[in-house]
C-alpha positions in Angstrom: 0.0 0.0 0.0 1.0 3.9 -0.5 0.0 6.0 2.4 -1.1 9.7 0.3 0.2 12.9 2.4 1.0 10.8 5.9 1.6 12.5 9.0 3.3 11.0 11.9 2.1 12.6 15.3 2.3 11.8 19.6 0.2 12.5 22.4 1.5 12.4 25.3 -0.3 12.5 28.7 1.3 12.7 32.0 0.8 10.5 34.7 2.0 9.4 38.3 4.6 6.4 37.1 6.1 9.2 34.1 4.1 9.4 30.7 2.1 7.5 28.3 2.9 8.3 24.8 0.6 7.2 21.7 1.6 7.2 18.5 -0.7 7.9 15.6 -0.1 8.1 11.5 -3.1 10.1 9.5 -2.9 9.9 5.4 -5.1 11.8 3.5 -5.6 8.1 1.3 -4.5 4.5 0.7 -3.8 3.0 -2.2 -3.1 -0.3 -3.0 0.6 -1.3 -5.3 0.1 -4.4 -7.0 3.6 -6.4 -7.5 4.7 -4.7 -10.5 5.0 -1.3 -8.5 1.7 0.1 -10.2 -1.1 1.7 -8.6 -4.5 -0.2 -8.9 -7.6 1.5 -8.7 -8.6 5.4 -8.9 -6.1 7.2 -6.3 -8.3 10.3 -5.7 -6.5 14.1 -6.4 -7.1 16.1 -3.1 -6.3 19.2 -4.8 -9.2 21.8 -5.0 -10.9 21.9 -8.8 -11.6 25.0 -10.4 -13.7 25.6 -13.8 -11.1 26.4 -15.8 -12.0 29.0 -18.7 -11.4 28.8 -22.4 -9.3 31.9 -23.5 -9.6 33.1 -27.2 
């Protein structure tokens, strides 16, 4: 799988023995690699889409 746009994060909350940490990662999508190294299926653009206008 590709991870689209990841972010790696921690929270971290204090307590009486020290801290507990979490770890989290957030992607914007996932898409599955077949073997060849390909993308399968319809990886979605996150980008904003504007109308675009014809110029003469």
């Amino acid at each position: 799988v590709e991870l689209i746009n990841p972010v790696a994060d921690t929270v971290a909350n204090a307590n009486y023995r020290g801290a507990d940490v979490e770890w989290y990662i957030k992607a914007d999508d996932i898409v599955l690699k077949n073997k060849g190294g390909q993308l399968t299926g319809n990886p979605q653009n996150h980008a904003p889409q504007g109308q675009q206008k014809n110029q003469k």
